[in-house]
N, CA and C atoms as a LAMMPS dump frame, in Angstrom:
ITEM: TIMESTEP
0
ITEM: NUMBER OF ATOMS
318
ITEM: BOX BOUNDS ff ff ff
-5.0000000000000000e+02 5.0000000000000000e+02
-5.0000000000000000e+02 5.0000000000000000e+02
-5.0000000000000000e+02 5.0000000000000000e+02
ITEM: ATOMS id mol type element x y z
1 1 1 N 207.636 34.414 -367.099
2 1 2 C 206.473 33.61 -366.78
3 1 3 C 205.242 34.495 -366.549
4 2 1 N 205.822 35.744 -366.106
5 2 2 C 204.646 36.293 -365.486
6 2 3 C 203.559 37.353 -366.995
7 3 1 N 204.835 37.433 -367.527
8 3 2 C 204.084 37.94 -369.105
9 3 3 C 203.699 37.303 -370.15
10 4 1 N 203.81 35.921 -369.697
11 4 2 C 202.988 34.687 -370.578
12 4 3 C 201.739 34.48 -369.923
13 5 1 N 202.043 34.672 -368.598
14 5 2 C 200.35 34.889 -367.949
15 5 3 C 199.444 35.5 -368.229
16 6 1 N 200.119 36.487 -368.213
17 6 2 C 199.1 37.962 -368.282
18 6 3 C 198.583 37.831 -369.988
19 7 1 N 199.254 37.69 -371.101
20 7 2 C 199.121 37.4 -372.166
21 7 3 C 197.776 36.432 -372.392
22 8 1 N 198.614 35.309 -371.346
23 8 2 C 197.035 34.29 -371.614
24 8 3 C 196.188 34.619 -371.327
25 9 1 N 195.558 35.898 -370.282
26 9 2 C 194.306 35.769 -369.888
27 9 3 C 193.71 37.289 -370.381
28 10 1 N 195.135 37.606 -371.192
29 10 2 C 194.179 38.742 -372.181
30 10 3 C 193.443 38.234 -373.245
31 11 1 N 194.061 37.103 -373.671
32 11 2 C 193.342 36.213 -374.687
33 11 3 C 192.289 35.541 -374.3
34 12 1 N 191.807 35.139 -373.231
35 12 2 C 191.076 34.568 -372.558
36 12 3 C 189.887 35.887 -372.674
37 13 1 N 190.181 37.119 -372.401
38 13 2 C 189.476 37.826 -371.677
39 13 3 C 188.359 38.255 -373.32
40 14 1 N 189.879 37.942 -374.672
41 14 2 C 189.051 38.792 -375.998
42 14 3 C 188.472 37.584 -376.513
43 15 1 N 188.557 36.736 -376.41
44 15 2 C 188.081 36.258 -377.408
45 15 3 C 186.525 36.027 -377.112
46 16 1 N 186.107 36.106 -375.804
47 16 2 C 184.391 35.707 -375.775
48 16 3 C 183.943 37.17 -376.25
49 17 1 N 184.736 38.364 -376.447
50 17 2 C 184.162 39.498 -376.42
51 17 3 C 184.354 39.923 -377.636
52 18 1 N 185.303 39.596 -378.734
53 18 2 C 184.837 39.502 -380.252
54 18 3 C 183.855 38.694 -380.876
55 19 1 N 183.768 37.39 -379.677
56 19 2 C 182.951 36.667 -380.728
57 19 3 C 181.108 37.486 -380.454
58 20 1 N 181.118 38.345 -379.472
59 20 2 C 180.129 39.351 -379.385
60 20 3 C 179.948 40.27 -380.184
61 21 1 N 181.038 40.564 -380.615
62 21 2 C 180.639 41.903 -381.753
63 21 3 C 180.756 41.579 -382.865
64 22 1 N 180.24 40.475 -382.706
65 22 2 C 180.167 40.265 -384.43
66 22 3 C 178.975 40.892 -385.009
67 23 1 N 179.584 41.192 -385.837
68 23 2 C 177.795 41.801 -386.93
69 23 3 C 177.297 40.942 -388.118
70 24 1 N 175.716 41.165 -388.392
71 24 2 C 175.808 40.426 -389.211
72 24 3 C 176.026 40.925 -390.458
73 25 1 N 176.044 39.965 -391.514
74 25 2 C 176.642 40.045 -392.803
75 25 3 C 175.653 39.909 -394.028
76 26 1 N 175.103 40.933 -394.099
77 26 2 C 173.484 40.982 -395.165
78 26 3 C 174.192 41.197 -396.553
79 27 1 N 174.029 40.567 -397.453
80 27 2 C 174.919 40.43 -398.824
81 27 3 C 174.138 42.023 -399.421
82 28 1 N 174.441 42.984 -400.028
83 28 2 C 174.77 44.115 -400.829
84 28 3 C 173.693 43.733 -401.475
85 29 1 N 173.294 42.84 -402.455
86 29 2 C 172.496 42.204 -403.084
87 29 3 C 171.055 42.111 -402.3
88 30 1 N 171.131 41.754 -401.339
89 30 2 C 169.631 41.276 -400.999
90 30 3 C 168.405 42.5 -400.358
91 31 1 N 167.565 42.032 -401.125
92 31 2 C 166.167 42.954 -401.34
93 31 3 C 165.649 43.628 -400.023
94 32 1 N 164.876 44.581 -399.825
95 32 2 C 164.146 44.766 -398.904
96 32 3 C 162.518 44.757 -398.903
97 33 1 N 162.289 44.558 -398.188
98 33 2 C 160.175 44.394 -397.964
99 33 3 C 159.76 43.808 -396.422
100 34 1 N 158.656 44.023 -396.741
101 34 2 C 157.604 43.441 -395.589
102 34 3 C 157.209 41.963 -395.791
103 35 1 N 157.194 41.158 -394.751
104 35 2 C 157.143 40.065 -394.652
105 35 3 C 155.712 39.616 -394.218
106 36 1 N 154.864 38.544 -394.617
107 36 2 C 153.972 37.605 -393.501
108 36 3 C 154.009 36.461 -394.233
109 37 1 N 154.008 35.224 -392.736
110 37 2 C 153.099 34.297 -393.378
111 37 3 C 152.02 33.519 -393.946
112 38 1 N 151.993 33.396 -394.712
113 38 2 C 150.596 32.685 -395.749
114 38 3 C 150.811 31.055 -394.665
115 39 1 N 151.656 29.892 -395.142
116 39 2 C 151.681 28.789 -394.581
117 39 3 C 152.126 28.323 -395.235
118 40 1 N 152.817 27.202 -394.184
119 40 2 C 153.478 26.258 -394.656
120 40 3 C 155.031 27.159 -395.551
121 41 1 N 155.254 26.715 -396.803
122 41 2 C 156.702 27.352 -397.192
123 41 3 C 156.09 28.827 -397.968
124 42 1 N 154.921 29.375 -397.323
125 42 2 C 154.61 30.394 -398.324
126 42 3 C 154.555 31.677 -397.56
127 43 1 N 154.799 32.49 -397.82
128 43 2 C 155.271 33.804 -397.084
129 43 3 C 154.826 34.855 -398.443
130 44 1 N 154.395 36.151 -398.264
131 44 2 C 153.942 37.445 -398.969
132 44 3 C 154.814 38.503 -398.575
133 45 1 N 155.719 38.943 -399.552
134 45 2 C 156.599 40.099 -399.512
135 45 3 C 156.177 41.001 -400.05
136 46 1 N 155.933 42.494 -399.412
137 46 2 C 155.133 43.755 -400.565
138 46 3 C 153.851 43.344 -401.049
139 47 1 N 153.054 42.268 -400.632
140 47 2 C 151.826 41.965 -401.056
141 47 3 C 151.905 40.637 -402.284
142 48 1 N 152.884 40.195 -402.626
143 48 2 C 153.409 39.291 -403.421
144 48 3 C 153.92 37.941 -403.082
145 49 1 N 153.196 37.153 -403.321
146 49 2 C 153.668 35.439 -402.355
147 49 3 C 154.44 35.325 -403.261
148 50 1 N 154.966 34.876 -402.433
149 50 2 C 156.916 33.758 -402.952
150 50 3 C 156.169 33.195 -402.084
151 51 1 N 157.209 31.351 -402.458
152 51 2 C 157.617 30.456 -401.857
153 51 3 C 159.334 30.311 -401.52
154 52 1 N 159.09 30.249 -400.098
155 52 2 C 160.784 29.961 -399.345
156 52 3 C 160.879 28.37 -400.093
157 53 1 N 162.991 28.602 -400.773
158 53 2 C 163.016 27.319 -401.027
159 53 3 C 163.286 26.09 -399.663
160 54 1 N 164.027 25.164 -400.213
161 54 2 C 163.92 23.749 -399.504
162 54 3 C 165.19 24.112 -398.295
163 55 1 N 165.872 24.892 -398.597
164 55 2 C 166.779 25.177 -397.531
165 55 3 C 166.874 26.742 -397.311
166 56 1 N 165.981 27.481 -397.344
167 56 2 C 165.793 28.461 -396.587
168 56 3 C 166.419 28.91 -395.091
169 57 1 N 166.7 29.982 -395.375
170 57 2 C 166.99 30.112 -393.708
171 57 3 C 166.632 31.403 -393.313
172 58 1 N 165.828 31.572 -392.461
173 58 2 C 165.151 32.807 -391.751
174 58 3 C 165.967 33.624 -390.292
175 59 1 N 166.134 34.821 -390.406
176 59 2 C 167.229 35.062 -389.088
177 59 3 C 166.375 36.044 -388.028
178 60 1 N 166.263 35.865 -387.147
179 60 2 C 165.87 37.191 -385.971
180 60 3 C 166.313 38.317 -386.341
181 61 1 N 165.784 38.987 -384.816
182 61 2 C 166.68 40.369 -384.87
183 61 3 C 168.062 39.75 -384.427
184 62 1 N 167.978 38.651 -383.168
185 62 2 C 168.961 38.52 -382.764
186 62 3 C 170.159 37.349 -383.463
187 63 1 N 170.103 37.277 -385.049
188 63 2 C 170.712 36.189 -385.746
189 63 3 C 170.973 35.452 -385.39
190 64 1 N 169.489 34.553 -385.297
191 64 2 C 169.067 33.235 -384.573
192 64 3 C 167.658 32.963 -385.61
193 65 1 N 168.02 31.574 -386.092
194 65 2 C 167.223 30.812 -386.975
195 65 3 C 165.888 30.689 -386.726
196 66 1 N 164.85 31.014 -387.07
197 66 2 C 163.511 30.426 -386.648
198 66 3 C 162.709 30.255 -387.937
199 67 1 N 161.403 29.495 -387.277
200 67 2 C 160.728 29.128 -388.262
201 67 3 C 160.106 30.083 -388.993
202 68 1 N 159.496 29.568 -389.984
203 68 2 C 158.516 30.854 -391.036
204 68 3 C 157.629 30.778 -389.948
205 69 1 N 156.785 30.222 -389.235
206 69 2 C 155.36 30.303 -388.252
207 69 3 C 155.938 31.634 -387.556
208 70 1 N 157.658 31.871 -386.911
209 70 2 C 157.821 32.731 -385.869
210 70 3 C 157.863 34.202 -386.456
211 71 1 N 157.593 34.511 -387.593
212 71 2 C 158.197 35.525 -388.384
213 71 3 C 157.361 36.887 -387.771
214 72 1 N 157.441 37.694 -387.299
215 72 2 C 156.463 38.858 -387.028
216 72 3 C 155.521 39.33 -388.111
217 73 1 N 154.631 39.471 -387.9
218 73 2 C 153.765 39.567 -389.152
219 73 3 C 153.79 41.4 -390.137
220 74 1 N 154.407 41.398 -390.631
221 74 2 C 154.737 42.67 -391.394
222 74 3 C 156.325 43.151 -391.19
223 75 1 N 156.842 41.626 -390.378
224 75 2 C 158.354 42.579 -390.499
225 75 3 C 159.288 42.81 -391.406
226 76 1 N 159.964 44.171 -391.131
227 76 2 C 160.879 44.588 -392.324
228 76 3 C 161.75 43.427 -392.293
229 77 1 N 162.255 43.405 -393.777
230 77 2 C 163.116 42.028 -394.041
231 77 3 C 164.441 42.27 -395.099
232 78 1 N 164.892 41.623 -394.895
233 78 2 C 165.659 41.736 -396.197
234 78 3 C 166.267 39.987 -396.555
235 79 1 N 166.034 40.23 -397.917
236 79 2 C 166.296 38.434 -398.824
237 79 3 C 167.012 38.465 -399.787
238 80 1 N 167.175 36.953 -399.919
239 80 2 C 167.731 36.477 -401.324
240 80 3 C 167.301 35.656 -401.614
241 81 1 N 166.969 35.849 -403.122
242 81 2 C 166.984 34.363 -404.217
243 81 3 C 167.493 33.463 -404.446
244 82 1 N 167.306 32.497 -404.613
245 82 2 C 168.116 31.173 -405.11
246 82 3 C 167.712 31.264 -406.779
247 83 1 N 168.206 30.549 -407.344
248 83 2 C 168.138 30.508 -408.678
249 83 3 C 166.907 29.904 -409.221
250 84 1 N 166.499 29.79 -408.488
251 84 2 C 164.571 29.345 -409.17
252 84 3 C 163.825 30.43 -409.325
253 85 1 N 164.247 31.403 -408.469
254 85 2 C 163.288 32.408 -408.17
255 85 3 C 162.747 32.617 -406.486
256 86 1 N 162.97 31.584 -405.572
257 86 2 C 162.538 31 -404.336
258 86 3 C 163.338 31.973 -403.312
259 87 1 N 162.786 32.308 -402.174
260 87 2 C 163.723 33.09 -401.428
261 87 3 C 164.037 32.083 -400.591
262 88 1 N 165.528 32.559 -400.149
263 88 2 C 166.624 31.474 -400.136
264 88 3 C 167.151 31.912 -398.485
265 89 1 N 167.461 33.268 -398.387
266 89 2 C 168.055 33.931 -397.082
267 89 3 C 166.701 35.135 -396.739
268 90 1 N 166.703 35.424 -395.309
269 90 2 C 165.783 36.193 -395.171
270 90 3 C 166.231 36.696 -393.9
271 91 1 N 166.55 38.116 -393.508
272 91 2 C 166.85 38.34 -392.359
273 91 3 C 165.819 39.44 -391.026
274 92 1 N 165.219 39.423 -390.58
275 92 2 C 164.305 40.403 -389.942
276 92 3 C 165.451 41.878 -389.31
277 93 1 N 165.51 42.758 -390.148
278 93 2 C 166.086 43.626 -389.633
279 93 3 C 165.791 43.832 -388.539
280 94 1 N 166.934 44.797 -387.391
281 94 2 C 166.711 45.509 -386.469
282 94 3 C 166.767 47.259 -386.634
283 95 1 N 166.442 48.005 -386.076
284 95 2 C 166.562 49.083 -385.962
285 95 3 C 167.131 50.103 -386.729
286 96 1 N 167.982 49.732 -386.352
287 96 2 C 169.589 50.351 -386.948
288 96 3 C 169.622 49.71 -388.506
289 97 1 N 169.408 48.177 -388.523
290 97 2 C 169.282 47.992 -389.98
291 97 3 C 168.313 48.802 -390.841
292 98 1 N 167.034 49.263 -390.435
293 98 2 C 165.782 49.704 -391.191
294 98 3 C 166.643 51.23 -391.85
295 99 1 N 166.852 51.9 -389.932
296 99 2 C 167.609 53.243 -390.189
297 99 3 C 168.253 53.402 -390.988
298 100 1 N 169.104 52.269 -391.659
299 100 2 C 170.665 52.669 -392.233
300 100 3 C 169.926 52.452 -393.72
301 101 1 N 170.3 53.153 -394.442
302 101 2 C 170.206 52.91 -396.116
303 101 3 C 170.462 52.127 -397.014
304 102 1 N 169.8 51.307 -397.507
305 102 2 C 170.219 50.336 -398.308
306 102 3 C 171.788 50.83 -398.87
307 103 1 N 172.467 49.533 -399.279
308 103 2 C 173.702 49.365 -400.248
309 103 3 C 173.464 49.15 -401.844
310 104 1 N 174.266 50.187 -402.357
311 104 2 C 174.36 49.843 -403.822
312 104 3 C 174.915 48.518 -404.249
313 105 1 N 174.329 47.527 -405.447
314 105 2 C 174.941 46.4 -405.041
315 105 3 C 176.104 46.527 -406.064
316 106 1 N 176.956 46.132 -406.21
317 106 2 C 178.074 46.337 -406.399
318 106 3 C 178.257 44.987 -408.11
């Protein structure tokens, strides 16, 4: 009994603390640049407006969703396309992301 206990509350103890280290998951594929917003679904990467498509999704540092209005104005980014041409994923690197070297995409 007493090592079904202890068992349970090691499980208890990991699981809020993996679901902490999770990292995020930037696809191999997706671009890097500088970000601002223009308005509304229009945003300038490297000096070049795109339009974000219809389901866009924009991430923090802390991979947490916000709007195009919240975007820091020149932050490093990294994206993806959707098949129109439209950027589709967009993530605001942190630190360590800028530091680390892009991936060959595979």
């Amino acid at each position: 009994m007493r090592r079904k206990l202890l068992a349970l509350l090691i499980c208890v103890l990991a699981v809020p603390a993996a679901a902490l280290a999770q990292v995020r998951q930037i696809p191999d594929s997706a671009k890097r640049g500088s970000i601002v917003h223009i308005q509304d679904a229009l945003v300038e990467i490297d000096g070049k407006q795109m339009r974000l498509s219809p389901a866009a999704q924009i991430r923090n540092r802390d991979n947490l969703f916000i709007v195009p209005m919240s975007l820091p104005r020149g932050a490093l980014v990294k994206y993806t396309l959707d098949g129109s041409g439209q950027i589709h994923r967009v993530w605001v690197l942190t630190a360590a992301e800028i530091a680390a070297p892009d991936k060959s995409p595979r």
